[in-house]
C-alpha positions as CSV (number, residue, x, y, z in Angstrom):
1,X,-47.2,-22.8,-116.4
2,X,-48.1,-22.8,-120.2
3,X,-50.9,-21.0,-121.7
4,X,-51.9,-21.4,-125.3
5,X,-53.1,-18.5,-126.5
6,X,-53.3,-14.8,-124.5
7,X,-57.1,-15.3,-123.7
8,X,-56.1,-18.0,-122.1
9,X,-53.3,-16.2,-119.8
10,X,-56.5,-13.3,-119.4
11,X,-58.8,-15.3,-118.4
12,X,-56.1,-16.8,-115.9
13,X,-55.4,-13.6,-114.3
14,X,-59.0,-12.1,-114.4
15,X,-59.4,-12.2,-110.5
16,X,-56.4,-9.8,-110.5
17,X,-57.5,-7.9,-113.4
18,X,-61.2,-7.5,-111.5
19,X,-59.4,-6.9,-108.2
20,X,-57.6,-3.9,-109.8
21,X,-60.7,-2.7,-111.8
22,X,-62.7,-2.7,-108.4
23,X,-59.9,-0.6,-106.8
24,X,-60.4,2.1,-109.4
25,X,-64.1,2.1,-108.9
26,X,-63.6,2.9,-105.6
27,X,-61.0,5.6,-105.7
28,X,-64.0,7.1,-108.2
29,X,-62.0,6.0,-111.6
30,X,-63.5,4.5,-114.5
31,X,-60.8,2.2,-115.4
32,X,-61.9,-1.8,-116.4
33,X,-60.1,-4.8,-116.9
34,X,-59.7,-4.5,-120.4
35,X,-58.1,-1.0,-119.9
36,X,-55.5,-2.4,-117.5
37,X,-55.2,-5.7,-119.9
38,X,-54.6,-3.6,-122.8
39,X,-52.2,-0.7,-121.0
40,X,-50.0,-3.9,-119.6
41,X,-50.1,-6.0,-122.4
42,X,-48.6,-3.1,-124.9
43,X,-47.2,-0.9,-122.4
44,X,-45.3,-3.2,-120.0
45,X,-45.3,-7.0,-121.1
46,X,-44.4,-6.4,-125.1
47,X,-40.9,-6.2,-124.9
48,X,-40.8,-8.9,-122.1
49,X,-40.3,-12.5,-122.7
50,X,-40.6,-15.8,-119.9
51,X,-42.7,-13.6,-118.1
52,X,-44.0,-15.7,-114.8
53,X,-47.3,-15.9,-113.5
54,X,-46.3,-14.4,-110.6
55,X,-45.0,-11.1,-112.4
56,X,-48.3,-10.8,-114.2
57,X,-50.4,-10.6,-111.5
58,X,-47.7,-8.6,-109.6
59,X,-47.4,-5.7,-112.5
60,X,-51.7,-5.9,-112.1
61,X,-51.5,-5.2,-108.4
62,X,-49.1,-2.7,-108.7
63,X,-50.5,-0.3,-111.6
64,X,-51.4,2.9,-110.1
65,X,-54.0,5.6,-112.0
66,X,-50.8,7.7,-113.1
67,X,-50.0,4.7,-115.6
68,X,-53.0,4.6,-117.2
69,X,-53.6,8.6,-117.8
C-alpha cells in the first residue's frame, strides 16, 4: 500500500495511534498521538526504508512508557 505524503500514512494509522494514547491515559500517562507519532517517526522509522503497514501499527502497539521518557 502506497501513501502519498506522511499525513496521509498518520491519518492511516490513527486508530492505532489513539489505541496507544488511550492506554497511556489509563496507566495515568499523559502521552498523545502526536507524542508517539513523533518519538516513532524520528526515533524508530527514520533510518527504516519499505516499512509495511503491518510494522507500523506493530512498533505503535508495542511502544512501552520507557521509550518515550
Amino acid at each position: 500500500m502506497d501513501f502519498n505524503s506522511l499525513a496521509e500514512l498518520k491519518q492511516r494509522v490513527m486508530p492505532a495511534l489513539r489505541k496507544k494514547a488511550n492506554d497511556f491515559k489509563m496507566l495515568g500517562l499523559n502521552y498523545n498521538e502526536e507524542d508517539i507519532w513523533n518519538y516513532l517517526k524520528y526515533n524508530k522509522w527514520m533510518k527504516s526504508k519499505n516499512l509495511s503497514l503491518n510494522e507500523i501499527v506493530n512498533d505503535i502497539l508495542k511502544i512501552t512508557k520507557d521509550d518515550l521518557n
